[in-house]
Backbone as numpy.savetxt, mean C-alpha at the origin, in Angstrom:
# Nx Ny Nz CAx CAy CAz Cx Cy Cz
-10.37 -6.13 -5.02 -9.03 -5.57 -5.11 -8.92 -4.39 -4.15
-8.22 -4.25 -3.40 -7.63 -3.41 -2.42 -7.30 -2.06 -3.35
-7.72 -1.06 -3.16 -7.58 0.53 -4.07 -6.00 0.73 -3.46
-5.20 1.17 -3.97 -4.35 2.17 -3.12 -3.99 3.81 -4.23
-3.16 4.85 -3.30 -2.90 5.81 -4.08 -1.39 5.85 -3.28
-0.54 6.14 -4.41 0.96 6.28 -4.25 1.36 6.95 -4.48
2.15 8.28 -3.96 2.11 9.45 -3.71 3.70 9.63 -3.67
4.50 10.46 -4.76 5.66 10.32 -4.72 6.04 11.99 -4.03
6.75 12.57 -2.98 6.25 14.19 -2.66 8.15 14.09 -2.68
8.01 15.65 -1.88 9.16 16.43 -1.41 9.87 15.54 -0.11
8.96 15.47 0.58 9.43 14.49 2.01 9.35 13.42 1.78
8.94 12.46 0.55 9.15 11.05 1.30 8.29 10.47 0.06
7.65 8.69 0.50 6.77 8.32 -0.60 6.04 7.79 0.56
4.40 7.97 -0.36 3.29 7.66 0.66 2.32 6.62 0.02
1.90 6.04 0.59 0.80 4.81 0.09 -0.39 4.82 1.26
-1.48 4.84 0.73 -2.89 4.71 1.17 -3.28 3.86 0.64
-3.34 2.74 1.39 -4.51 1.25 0.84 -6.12 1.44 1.58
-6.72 0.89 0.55 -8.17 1.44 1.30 -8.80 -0.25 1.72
-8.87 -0.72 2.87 -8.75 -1.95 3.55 -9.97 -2.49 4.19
-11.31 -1.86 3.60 -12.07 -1.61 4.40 -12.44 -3.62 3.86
-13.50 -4.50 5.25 -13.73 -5.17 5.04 -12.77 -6.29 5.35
-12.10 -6.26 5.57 -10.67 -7.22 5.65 -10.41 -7.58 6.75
-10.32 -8.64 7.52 -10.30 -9.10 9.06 -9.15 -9.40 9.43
-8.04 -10.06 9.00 -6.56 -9.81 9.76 -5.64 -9.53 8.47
-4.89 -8.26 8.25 -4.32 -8.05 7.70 -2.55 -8.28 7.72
-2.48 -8.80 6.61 -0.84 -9.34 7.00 -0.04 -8.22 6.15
1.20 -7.59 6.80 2.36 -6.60 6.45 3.58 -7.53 6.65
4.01 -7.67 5.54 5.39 -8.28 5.70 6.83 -7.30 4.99
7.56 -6.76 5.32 8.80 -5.65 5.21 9.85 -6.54 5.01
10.41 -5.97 4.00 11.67 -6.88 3.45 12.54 -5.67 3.43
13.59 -5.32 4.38 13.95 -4.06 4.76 15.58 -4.26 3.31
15.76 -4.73 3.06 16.94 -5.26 2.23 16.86 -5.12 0.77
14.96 -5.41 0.33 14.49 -5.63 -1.12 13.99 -4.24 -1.21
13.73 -3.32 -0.45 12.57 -2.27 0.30 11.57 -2.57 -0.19
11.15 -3.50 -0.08 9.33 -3.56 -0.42 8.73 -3.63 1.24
7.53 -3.49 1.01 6.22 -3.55 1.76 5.22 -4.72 0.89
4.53 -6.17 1.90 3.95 -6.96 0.97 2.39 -6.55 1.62
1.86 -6.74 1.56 0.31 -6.36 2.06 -0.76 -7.71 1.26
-1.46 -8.25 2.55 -1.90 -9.49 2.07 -3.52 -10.33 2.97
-4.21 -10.47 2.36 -5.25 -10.88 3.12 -6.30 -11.95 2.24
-7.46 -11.85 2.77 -8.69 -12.35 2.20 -10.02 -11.56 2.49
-10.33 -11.47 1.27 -11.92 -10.82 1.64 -13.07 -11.95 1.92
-13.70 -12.13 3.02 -14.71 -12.88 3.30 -15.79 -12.88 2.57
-16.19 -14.47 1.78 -17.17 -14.23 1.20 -18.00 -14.50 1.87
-19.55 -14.63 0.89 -21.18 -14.43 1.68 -21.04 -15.40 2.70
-21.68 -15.03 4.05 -22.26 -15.74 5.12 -23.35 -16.29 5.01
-23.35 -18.01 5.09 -24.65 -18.48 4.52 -25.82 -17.91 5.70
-24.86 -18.39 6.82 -25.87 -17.79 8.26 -26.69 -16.87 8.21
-26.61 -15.81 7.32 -27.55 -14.90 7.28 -28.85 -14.88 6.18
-28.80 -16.06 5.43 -29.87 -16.12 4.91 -29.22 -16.44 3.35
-30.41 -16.32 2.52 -30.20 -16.44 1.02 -29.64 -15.07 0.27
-28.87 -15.27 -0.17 -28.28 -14.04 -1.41 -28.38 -13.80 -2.11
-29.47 -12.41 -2.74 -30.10 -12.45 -3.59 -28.97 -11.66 -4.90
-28.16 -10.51 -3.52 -27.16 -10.45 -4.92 -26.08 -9.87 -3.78
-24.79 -10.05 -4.50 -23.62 -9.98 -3.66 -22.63 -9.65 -4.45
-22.68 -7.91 -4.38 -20.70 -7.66 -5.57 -19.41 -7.07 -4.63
-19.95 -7.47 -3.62 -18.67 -7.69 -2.84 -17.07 -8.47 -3.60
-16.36 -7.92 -3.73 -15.42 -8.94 -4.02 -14.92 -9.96 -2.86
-14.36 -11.13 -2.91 -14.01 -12.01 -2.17 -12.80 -12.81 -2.73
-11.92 -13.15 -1.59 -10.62 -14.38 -1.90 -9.57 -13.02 -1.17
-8.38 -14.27 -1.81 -7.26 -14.15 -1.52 -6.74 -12.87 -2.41
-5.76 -11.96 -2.12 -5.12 -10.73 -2.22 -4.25 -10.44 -1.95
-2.78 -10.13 -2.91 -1.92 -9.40 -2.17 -1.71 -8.01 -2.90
-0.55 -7.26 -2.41 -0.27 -6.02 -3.20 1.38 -5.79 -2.66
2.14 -5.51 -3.42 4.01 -5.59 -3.18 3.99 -4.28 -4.00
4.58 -3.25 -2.98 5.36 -1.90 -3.22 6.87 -1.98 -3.12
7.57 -1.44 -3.83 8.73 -1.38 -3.91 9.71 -0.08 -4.27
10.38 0.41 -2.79 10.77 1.63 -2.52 11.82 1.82 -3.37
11.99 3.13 -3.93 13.77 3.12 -4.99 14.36 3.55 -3.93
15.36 3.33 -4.62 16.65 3.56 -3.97 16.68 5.14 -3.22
17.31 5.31 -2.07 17.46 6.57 -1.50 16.60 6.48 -0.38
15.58 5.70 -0.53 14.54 5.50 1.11 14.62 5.32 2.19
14.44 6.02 3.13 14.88 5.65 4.41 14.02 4.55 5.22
14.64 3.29 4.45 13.74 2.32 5.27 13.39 1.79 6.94
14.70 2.30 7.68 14.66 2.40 9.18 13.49 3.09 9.36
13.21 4.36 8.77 12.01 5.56 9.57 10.64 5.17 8.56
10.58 3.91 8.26 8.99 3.27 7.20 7.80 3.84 8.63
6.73 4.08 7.88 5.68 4.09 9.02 4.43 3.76 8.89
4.08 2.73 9.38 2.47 2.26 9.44 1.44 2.76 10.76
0.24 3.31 9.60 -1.08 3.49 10.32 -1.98 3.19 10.20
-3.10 2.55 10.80 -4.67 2.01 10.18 -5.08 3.48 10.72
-6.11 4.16 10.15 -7.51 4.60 10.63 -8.09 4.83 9.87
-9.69 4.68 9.92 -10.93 4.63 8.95 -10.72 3.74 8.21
-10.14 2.37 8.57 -10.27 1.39 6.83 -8.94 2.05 6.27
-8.43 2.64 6.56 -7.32 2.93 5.27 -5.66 2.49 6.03
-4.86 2.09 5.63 -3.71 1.72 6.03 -2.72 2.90 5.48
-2.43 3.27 5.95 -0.70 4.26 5.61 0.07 4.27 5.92
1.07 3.95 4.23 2.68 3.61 4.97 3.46 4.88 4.03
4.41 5.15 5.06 5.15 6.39 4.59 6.58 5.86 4.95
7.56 6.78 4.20 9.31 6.61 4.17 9.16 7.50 3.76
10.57 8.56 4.65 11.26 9.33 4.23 12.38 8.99 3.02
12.44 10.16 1.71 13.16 9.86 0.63 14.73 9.96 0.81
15.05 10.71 1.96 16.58 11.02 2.37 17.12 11.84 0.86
16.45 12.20 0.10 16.91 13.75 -0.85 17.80 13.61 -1.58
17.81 12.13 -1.91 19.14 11.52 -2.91 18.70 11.36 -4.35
17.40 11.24 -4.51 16.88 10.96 -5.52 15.73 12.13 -6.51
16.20 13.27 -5.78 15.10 13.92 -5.96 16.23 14.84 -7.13
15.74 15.54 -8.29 16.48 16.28 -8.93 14.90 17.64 -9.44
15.85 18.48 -9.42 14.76 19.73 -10.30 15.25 20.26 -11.73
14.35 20.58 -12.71 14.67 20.60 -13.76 13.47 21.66 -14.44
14.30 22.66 -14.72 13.70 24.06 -15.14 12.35 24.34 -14.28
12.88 24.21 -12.68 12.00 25.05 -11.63 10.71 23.83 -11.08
10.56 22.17 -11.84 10.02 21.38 -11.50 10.82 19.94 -10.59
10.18 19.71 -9.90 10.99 18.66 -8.61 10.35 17.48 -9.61
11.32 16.64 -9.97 11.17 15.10 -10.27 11.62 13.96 -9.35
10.63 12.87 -9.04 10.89 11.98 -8.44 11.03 10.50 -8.80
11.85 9.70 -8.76 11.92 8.63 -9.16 10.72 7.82 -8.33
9.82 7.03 -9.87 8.60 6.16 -9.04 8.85 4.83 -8.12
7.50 4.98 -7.00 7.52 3.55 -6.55 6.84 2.78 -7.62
7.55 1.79 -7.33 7.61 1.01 -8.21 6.15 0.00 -7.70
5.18 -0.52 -8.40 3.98 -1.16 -7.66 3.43 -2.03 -8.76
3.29 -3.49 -7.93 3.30 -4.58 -8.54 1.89 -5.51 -8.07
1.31 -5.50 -8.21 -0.07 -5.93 -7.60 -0.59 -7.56 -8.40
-1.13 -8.20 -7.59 -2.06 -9.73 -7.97 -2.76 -9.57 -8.58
């Protein structure tokens, strides 16, 4: 299973998937639904390299579907790989944000995982 941390702030909402291991990663944006789909396979054991005496690698098929609330600025979404980790960020555009006795509340992303 792919880790992520979802991060609801002042500027925006943030997601860190931790991707390490994963050889072509598929991003599919549904700019209309605001989700982000994130989707792959983890490679299992290579017989080529011999016998396996033990292996807790996870392996197969994977997806993970985030889903932005309302107020997101889905035009300015932004994807980055580095170190194994993928990060996607949107600005919140400040529609959704309310404070309440001196604390900022944010409406959650919403996250739906396989």
């Amino acid at each position: 299973m792919v880790k992520a941390d979802v991060v609801s702030g002042i500027k925006g909402y943030f997601i860190n998937l931790e991707v390490a291991g994963i050889n072509d990663l598929k991003i599919e944006f549904k700019k209309d639904a605001r989700e982000v789909w994130v989707s792959d396979e983890y490679v299992g054991p290579n017989p080529d390299f011999g016998h396996y005496i033990l292996f807790e690698r996870t392996h197969g098929h994977f997806w993970r579907r985030f889903q932005f609330p309302l107020g997101s600025l889905m035009d300015h979404l932004e994807f980055r790989f580095h170190d194994d980790v993928l990060h996607i960020s949107a600005p919140s555009g400040g529609r959704k944000n309310f404070c309440l006795g001196g604390h900022n509340f944010f409406f959650p992303l919403k996250l739906i995982s396989s």
